[in-house]
N, C-alpha and C positions, 0 to 999 in steps of 0.2 A: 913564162908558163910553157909546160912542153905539152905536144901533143895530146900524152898519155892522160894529165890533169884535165884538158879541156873536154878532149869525149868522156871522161868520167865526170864531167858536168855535167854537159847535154844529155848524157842517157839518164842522168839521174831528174833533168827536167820534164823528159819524155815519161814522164806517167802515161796508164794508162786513159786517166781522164783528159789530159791534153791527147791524145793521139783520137779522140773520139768526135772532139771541138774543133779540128784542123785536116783537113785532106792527106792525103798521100802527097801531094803536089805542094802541098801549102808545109806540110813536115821536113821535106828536102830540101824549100827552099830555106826557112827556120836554120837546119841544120849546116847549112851552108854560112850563113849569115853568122852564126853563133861560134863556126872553127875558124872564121875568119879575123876573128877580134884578139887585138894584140896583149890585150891586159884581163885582167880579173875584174878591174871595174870596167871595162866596155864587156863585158861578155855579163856582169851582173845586170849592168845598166838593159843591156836587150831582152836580158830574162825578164827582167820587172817587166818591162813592154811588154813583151809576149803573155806575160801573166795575168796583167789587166785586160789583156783582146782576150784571151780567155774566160776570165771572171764577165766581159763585158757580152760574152757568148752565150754563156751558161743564163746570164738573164732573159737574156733575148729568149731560150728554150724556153726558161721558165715562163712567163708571161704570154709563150704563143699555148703551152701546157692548162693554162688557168682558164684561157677563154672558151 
């Protein structure tokens, strides 16, 4: 996988809903993490992760929103 494919992943996971649920700090280390992965399934396998700690974020707002 060459450079150009894998940041045209990550930006494409960096929504802005993710960029709202995750720090500055917590974004660059993600990004770091995510160019550093040698294949397509390690770099999908940390987006699902990363997308669950999001989905599991968005609840945690939701449910402090309701009370």
């Amino acid at each position: 996988m060459t450079s150009d494919e894998k940041l045209d992943i990550i930006n494409s996971f960096l929504s802005p809903m993710i960029k709202e649920k995750f720090s500055k700090a917590e974004i660059e280390k993600i990004c770091k993490e995510l160019y550093l992965c040698n294949t397509r399934d390690e770099l999908s396998h940390k987006i699902d992760y990363y997308a669950m700690e999001f989905a599991h974020r968005g609840e945690i707002g939701n449910k402090k929103k309701e009370s």
